[in-house]
Backbone as JSON, one array per atom type, in Angstrom:
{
  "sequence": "XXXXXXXXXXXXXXXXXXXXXXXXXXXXXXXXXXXXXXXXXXXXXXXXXXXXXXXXXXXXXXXXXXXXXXXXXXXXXXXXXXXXXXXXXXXXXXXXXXXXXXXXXXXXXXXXXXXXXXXXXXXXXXXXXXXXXXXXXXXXXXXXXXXXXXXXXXXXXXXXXXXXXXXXXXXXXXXXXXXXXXXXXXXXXXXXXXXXXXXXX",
  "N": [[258.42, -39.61, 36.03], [258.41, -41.34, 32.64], [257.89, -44.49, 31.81], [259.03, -46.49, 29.31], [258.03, -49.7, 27.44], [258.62, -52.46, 25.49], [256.42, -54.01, 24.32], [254.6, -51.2, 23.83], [253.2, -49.91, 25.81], [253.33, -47.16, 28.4], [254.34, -46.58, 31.51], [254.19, -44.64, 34.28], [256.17, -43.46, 36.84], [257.66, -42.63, 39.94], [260.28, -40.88, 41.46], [262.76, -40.3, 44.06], [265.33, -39.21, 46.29], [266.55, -40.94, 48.94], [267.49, -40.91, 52.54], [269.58, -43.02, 54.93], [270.73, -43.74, 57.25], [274.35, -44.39, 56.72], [273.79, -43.74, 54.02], [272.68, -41.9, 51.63], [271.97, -38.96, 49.33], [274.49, -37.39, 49.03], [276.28, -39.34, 49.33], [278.68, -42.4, 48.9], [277.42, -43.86, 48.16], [274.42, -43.64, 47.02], [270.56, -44.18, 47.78], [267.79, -44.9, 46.92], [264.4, -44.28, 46.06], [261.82, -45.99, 44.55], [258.49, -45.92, 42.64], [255.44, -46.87, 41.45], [253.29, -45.7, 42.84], [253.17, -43.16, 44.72], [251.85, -42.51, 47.27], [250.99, -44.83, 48.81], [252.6, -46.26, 48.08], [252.93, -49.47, 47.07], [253.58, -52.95, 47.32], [254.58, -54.7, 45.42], [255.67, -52.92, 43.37], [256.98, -51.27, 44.36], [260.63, -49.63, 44.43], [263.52, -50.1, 46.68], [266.58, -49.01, 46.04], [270.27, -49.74, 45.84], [273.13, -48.1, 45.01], [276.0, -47.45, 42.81], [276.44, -45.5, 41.31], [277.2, -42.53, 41.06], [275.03, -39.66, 42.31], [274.55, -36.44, 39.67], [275.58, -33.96, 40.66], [276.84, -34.31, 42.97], [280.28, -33.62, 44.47], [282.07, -35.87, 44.06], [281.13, -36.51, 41.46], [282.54, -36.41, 39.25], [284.81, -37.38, 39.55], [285.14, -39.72, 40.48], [285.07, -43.6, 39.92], [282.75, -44.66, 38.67], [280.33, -43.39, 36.22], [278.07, -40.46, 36.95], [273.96, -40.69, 37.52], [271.14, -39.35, 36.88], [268.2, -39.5, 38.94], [266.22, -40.62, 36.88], [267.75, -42.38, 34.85], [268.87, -44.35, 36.54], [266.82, -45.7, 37.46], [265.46, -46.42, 34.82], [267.78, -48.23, 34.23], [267.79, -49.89, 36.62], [265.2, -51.41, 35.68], [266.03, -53.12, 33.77], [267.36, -55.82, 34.03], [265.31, -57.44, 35.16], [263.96, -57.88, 32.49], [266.01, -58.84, 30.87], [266.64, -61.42, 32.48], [264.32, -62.55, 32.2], [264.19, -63.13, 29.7], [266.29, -65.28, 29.51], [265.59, -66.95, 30.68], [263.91, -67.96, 28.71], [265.46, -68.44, 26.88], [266.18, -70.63, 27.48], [264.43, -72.17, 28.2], [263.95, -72.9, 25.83], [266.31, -74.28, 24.62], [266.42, -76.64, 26.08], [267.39, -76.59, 28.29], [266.34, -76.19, 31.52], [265.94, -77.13, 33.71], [268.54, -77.74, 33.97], [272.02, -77.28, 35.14], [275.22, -75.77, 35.17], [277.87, -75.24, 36.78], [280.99, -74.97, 36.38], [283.83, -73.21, 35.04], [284.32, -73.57, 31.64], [282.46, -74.95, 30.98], [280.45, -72.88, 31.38], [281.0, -70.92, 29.87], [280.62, -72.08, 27.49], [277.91, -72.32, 27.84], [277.25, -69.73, 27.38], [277.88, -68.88, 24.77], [276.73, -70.79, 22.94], [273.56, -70.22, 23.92], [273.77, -67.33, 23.22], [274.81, -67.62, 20.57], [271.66, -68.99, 19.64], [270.15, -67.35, 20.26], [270.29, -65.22, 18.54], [270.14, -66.26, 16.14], [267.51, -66.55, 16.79], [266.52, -64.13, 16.74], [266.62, -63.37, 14.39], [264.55, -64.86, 13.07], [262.71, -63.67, 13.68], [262.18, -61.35, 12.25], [260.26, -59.44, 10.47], [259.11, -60.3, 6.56], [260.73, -61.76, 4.12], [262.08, -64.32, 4.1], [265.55, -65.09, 3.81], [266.59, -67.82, 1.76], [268.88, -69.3, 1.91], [269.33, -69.49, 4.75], [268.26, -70.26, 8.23], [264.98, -71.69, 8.56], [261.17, -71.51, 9.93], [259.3, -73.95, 10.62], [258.45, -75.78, 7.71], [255.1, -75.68, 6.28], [253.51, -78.78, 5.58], [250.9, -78.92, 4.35], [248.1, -78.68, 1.81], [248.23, -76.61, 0.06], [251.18, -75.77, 0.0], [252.69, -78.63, 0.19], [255.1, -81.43, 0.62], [258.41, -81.12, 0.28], [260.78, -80.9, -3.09], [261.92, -83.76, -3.93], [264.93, -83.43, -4.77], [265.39, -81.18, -3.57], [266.98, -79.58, -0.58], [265.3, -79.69, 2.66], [264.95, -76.84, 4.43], [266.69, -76.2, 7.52], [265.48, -76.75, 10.78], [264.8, -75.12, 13.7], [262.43, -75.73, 15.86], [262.01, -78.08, 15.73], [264.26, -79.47, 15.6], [265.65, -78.82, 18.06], [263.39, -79.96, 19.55], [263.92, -82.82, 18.92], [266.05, -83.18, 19.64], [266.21, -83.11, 22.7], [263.97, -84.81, 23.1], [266.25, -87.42, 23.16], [268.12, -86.55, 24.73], [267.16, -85.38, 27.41], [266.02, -87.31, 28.94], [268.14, -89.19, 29.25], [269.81, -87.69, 30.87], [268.62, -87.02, 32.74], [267.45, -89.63, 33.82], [270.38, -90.4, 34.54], [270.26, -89.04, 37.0], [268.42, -90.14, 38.61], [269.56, -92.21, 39.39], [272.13, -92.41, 41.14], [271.42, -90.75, 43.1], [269.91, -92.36, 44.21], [271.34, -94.46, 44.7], [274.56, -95.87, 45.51], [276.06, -97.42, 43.79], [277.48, -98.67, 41.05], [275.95, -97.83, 37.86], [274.13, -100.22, 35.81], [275.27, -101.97, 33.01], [274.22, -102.27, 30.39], [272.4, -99.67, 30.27], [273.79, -97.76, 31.57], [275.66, -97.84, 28.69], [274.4, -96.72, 26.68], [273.37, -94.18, 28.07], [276.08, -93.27, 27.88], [276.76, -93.23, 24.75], [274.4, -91.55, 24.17], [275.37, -88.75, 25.4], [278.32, -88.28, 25.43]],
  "CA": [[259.12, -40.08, 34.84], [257.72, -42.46, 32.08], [259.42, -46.05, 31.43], [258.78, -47.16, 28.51], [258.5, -50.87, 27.69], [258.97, -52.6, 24.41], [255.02, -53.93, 23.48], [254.3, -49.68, 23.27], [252.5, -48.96, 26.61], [254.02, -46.92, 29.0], [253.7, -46.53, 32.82], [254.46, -43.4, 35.23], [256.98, -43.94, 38.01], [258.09, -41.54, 40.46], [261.46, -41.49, 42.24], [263.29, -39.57, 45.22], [266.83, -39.79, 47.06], [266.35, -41.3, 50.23], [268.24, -40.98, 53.61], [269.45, -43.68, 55.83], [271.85, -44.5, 58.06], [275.18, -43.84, 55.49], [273.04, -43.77, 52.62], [272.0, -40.83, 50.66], [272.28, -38.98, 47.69], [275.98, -37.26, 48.87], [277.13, -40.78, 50.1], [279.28, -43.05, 47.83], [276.36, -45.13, 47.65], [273.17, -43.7, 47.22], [270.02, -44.63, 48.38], [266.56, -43.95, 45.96], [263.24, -45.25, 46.54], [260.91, -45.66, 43.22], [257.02, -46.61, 42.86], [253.88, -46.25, 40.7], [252.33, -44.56, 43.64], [254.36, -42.36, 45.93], [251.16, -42.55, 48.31], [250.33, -46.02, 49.09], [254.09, -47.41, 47.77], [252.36, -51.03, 46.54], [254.87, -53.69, 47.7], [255.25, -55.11, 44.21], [255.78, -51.47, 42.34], [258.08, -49.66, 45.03], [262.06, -50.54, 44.61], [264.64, -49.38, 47.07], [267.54, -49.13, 45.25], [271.42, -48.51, 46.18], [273.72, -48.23, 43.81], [277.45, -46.96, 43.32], [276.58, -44.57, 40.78], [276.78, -41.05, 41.72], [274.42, -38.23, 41.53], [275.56, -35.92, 38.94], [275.35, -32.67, 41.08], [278.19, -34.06, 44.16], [281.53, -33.29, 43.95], [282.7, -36.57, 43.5], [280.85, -37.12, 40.5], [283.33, -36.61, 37.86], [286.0, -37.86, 39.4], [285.33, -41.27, 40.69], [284.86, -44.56, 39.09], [281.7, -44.56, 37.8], [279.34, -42.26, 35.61], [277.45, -40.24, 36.95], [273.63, -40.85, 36.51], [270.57, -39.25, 37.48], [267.15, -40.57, 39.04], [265.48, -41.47, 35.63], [269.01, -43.12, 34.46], [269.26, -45.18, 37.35], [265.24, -46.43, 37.28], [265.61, -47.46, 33.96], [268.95, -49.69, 34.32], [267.7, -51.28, 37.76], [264.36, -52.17, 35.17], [266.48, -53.95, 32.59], [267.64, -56.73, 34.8], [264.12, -58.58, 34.81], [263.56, -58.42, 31.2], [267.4, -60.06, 30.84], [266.53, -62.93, 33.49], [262.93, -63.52, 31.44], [264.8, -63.48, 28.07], [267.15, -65.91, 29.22], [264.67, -68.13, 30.97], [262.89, -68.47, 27.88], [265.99, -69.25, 25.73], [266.8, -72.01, 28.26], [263.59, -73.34, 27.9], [263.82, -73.52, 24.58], [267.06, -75.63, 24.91], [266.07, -77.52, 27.03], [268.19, -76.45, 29.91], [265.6, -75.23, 32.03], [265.75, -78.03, 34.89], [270.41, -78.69, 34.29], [272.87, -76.35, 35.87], [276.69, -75.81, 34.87], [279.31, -74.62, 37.33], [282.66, -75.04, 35.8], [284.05, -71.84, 33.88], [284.74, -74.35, 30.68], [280.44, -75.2, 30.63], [279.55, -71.38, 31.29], [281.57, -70.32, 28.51], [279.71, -73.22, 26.41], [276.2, -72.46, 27.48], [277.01, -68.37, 27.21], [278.07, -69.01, 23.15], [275.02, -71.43, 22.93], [273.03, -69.34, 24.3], [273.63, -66.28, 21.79], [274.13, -68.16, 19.15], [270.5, -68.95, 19.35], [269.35, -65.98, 20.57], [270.72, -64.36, 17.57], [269.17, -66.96, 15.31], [265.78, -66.44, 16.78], [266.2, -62.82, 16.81], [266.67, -62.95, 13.23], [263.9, -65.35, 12.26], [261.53, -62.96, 14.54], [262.35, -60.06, 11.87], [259.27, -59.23, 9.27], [259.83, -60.31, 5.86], [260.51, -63.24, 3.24], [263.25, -65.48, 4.66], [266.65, -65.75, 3.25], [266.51, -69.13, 1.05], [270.22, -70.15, 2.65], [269.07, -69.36, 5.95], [267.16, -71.51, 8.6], [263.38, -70.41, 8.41], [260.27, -71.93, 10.77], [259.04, -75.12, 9.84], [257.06, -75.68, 6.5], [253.81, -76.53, 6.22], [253.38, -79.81, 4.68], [249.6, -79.27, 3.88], [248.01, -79.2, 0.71], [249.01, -75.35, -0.37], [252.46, -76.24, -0.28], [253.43, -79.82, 0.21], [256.59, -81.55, 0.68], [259.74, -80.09, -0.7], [260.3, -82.14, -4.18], [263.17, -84.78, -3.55], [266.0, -83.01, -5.34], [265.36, -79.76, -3.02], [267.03, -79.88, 0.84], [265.2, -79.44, 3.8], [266.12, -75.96, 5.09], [266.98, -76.32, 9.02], [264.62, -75.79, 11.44], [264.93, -74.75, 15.17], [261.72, -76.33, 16.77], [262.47, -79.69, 15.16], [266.14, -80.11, 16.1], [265.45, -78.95, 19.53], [262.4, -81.25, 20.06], [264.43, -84.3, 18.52], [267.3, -83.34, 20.63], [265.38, -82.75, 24.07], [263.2, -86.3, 23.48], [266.83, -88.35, 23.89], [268.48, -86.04, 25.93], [266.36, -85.02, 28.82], [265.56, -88.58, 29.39], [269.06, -90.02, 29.48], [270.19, -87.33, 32.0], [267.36, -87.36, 34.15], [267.91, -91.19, 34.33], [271.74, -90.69, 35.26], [270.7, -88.17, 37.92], [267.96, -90.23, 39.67], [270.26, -94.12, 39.96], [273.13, -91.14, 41.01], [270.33, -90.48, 43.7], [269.27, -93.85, 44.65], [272.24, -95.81, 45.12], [275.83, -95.39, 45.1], [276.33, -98.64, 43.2], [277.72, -97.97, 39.5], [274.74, -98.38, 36.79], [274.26, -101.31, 34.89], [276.26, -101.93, 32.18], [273.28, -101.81, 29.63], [271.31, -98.62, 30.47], [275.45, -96.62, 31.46], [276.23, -98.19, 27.47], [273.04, -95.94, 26.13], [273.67, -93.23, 28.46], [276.94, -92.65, 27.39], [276.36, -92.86, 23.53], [274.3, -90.04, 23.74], [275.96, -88.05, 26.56], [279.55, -88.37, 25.52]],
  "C": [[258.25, -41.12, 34.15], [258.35, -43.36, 31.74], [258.12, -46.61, 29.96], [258.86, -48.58, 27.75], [258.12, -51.37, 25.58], [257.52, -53.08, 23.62], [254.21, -52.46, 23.72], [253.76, -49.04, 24.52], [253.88, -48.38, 27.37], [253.58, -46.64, 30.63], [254.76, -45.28, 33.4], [255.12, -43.68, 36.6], [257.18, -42.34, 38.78], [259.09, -42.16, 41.19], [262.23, -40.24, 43.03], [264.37, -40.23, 45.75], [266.54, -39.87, 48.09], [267.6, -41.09, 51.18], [268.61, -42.03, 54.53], [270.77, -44.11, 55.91], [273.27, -43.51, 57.4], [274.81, -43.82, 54.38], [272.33, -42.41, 52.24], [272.73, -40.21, 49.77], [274.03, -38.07, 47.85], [276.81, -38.31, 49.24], [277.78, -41.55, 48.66], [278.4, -43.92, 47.48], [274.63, -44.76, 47.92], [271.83, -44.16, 47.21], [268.76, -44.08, 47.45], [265.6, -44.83, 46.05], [262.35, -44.69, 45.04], [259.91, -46.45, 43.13], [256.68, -46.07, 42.18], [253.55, -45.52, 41.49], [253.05, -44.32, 44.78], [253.06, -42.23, 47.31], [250.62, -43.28, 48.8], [251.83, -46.79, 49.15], [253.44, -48.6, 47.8], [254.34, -51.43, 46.96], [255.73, -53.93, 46.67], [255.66, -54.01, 43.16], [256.44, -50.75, 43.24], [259.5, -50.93, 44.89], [262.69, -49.44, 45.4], [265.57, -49.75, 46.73], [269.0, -48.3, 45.55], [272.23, -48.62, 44.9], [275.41, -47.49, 43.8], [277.34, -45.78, 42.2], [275.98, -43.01, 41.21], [275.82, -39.98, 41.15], [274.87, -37.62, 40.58], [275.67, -34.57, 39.44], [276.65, -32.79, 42.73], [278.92, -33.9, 43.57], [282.13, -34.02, 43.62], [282.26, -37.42, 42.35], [281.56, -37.54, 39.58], [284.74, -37.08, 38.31], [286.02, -39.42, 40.12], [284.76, -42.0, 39.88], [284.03, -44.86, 38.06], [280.68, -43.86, 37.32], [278.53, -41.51, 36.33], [276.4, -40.33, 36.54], [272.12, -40.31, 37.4], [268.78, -40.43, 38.0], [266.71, -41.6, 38.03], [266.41, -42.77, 35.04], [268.94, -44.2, 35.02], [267.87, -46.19, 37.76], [265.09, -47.29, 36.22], [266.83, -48.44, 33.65], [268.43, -50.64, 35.6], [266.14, -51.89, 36.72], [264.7, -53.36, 34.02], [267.26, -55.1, 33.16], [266.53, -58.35, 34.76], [264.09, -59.08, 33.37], [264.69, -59.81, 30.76], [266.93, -61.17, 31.25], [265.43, -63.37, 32.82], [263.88, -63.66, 30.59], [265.74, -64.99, 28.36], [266.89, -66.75, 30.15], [264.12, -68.83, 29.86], [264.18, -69.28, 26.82], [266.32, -70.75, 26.54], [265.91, -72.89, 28.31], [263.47, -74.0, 26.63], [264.63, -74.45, 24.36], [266.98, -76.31, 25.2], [266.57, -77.51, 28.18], [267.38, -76.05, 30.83], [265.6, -76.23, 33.43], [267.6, -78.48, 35.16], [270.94, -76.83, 34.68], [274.49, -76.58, 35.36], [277.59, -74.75, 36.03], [280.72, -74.11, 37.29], [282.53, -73.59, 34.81], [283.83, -72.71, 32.61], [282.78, -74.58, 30.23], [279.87, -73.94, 30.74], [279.5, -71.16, 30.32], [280.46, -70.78, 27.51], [278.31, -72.36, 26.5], [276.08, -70.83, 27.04], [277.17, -68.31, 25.56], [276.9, -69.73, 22.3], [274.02, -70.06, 23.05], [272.83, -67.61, 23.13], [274.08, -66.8, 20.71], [272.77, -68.23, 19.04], [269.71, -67.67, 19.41], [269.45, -64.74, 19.17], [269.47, -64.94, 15.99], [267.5, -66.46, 15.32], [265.24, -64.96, 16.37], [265.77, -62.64, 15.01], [265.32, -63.33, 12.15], [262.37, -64.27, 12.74], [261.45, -61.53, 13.81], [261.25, -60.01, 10.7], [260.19, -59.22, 7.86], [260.48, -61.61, 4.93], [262.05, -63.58, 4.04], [264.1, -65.67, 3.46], [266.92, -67.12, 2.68], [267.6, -69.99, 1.71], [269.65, -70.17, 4.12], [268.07, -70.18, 6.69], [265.88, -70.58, 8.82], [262.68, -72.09, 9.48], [259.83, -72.98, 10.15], [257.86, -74.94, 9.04], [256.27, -76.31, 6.56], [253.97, -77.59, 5.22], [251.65, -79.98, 4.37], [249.24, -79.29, 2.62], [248.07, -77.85, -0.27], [250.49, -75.43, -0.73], [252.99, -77.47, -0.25], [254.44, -80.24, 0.24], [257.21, -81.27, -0.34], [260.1, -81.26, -1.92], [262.09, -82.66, -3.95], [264.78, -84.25, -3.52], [266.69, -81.46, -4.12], [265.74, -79.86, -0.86], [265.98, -79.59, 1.75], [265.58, -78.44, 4.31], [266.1, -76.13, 7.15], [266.0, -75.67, 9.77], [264.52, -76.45, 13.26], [263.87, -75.67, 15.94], [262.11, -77.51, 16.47], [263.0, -80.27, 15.7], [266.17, -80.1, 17.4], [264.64, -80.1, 20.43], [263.03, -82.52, 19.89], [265.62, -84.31, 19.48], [266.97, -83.6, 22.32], [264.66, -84.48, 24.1], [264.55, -87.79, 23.53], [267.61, -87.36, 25.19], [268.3, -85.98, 27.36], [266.27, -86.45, 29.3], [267.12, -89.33, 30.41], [269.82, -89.13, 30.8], [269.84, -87.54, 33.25], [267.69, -88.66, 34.46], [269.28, -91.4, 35.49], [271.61, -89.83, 36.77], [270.03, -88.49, 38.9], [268.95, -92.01, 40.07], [270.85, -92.99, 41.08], [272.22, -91.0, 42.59], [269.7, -91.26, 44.95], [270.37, -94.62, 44.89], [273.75, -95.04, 45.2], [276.82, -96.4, 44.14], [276.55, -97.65, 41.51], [276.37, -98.82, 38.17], [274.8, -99.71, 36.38], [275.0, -101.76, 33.69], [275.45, -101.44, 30.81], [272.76, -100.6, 29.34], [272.96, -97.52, 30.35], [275.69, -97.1, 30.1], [275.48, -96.98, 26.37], [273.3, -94.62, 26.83], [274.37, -92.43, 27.78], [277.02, -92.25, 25.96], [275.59, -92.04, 23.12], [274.57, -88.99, 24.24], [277.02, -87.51, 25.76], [279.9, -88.05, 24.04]]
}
């Protein structure tokens, strides 16, 4: 089979239903082994892969839970997993979240609406093509081709900016609360917790 990936090349996989134990391809949970090279299997290029989706050739294909789907089907959904987890490393770096963690349902929610909000944004500014005048565009050159915008004329919004200006108090004031937090069990200072909170809270 060929997987095709989104900067145009493509690479050659091969894939087979494996046997083991209760695992194979008439089992409710089959069992498929997939590699660049079916005669060496490289560690980092072979996946064994189970999965709950059924062959489409047993009998209980069409009538249990989930789709039927064959080899190729099921190669390219276990490959779209990585790209997800990069994509949404990178938007977190861009936030700056890339070192904080949220647990609570109430902060998932938050960072999952965050989160595509921007992603949407970026997607859009990443599209060939003159920029929407209302819309936020990449920051303008202030050199001597264009120069600053003339007094009367806003500023249109821009992503690296706001992030960088947000990230240089942010990051600081957390990190601070998370190494006292760390170091003592004593409650901050009154000074430094006064600053904290004003940009925290």
């Amino acid at each position: 089979m060929e997987r095709y990936f989104r900067d145009g090349h493509t690479e050659t996989w091969w894939a087979a239903d494996a046997h083991l134990g209760g695992y194979g391809p008439d089992s409710p949970c089959p069992l498929i082994v997939a590699t660049t090279d079916p005669a060496a299997l490289p560690e980092k290029a072979t996946w064994y892969l189970a999965t709950n989706l059924p062959h489409p050739d047993v009998p209980h294909a069409l009538t249990g839970p989930h789709p039927p789907a064959d080899l190729a089907e099921i190669v390219r959904l276990y490959g779209l997993p990585p790209w997800i987890e990069q994509s949404c490393k990178q938007v977190k770096d861009e936030l700056g979240w890339a070192d904080f963690q949220v647990r609570s349902d109430r902060a998932i929610r938050h960072q999952i609406l965050v989160s595509c909000a921007f992603s949407l944004c970026w997607d859009q500014l990443s599209v060939p093509g003159p920029l929407d005048a209302a819309a936020a565009g990449p920051c303008p050159d202030e050199g001597p081709q264009r120069g600053p915008a003339a007094p009367h004329q806003p500023q249109l919004p821009c992503w690296p900016k706001a992030l960088r200006a947000t990230r240089s108090w942010l990051t600081p004031a957390i990190t601070l609360n998370r190494w006292w937090r760390a170091w003592t069990d004593n409650d901050p200072l009154s000074e430094p917790q006064a600053l904290t909170n004003a940009v925290t809270i």
